[in-house]
N, C-alpha and C positions, 0 to 999 in steps of 0.2 A: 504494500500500500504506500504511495508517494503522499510522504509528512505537506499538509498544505502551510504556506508559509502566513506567521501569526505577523512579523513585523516587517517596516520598509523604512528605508533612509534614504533622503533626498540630499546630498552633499554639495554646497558650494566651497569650495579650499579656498579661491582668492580671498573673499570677504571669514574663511571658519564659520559658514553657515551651517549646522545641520538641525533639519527637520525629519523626526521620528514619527510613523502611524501605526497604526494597528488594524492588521486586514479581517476584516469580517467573517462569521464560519465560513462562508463560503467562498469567500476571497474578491468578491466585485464592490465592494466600497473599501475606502480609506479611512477613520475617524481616530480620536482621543490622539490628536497631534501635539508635540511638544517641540518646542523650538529652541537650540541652543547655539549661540554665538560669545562673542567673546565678552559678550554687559551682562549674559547668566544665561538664564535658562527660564522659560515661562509657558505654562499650559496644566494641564493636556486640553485642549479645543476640542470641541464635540461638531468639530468641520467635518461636513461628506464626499470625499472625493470619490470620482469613479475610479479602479485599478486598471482601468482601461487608458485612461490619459492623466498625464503627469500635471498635477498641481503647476501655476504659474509665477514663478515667485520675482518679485524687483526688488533693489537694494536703492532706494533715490531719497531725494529730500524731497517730498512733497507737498512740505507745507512751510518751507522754505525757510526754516531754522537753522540753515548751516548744519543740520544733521542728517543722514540717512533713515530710514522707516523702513523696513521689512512689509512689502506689501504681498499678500499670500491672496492668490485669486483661485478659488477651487471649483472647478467644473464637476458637477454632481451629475447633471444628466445631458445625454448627446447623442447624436447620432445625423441623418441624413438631412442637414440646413437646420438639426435642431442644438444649439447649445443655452446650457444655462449652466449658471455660476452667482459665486457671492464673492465679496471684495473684505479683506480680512486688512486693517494695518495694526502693525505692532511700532510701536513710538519706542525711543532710543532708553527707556526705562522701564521697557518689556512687559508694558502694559497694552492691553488690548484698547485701541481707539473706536468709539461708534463711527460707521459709515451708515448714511443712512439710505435704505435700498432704494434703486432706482425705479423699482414701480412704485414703492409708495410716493416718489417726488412727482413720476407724469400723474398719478392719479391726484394729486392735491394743486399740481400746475397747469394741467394740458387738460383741453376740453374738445372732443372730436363730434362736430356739429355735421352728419352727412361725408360729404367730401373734401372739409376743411377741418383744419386742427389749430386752436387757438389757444397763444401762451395766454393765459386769463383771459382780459380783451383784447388782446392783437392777434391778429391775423397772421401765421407762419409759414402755411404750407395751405396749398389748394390743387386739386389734381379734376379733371375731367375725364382721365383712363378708368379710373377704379370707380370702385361701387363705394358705399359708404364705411369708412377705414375708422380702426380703432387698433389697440396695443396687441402685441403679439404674448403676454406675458408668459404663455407655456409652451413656447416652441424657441425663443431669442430675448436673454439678458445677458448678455457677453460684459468683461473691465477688462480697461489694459492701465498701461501708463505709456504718456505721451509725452516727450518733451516735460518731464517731472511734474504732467499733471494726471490725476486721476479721474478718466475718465469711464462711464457707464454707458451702453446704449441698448435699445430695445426698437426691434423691428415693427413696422404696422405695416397693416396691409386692409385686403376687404373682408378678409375669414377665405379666402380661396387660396391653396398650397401656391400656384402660380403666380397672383396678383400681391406684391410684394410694393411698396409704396415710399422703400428708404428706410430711415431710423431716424427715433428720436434719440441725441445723445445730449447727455450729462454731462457738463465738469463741475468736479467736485473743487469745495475752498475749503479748509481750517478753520471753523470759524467756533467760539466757546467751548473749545476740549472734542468738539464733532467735526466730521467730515460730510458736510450741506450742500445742497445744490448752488454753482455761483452762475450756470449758463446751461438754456438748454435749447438746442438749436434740432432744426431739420437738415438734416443728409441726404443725398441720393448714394446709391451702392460706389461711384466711383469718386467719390467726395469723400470718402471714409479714410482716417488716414490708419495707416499700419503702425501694430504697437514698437511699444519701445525694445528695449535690452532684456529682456528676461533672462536672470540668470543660467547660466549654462550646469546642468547638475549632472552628478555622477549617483547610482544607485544601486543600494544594498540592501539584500533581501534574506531570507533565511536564518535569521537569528532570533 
């Protein structure tokens, strides 16, 4: 009988990043993460990753303190155009920062009236192709980091797999110990920019 493997290590050497999980009986999620670098060691996190794709980690200053943040983005569920994830930062004193999710921002910001999507009262985005659009929130919540900002975005469309309508994306500010909406704009698909550095990891498994 092949021993199925209980733990995973996610290793950056430049920065002495290492992030530990725990694989589930059956080995398709990642959870109870612990993170340790060289300011200590903090968790375990009840983060869900799939073992299918590798957690997305940055090392940047993102809220422009002259210091690095450990941003941990974990892809829980994916497959064919569909990804979703959450955005995890850990602050230079290995405390867990609120981010606050990117649907709850468009549902408190964005109002999809028919074929228009309106930040509060203004007018953002209008299309005459699609049928009447609204948030994709169980098929696309992707985060990256951009030019050391964090950003969030989530797909609309008309509810038809095909008719696809852009993104609304997030950037996130520092703003009272949280990480809040400071902009949130309309994209079309080739408007999107590609994320940043993600660190490069080594991984070890069977222990």
């Amino acid at each position: 009988m092949v021993e199925v493997s209980k733990k995973i290590e996610f290793i950056n050497e430049d920065h002495d990043i290492h992030i530990t999980g725990k694989l589930s009986d059956h080995g398709d999620k990642i959870s109870d993460f612990i993170i340790r670098n060289n300011e200590g060691e903090v968790g375990p996190f009840q983060w869900n990753q799939s073992s299918l794709r590798d957690p997305i980690i940055y090392y940047e200053d993102i809220n422009q303190d002259n210091q690095n943040e450990i941003v941990f983005i974990n892809i829980f569920d994916h497959g064919t155009g569909i990804i979703l994830s959450e955005a995890h930062v850990i602050a230079i004193n290995s405390t867990e920062v609120i981010v606050e999710p990117i649907q709850e921002i468009i549902k408190e910001n964005i109002r999809f009236l028919g074929k228009q999507v309106y930040l509060e009262d203004r007018l953002i985005y209008e299309t005459s192709k699609y049928g009447d659009l609204k948030a994709y929130y169980d098929d696309w919540i992707n985060y990256k980091v951009v030019n050391g900002k964090l950003i969030g975005g989530v797909r609309i469309g008309d509810g038809r797999t095909e008719q696809y309508a852009g993104y609304l994306e997030v950037e996130y500010a520092f703003y009272e110990g949280k990480y809040v909406v400071k902009e949130i704009r309309h994209i079309e698909d080739d408007e999107m920019q590609t994320e940043g550095l993600p660190l490069p990891l080594t991984i070890r498994k069977n222990y």
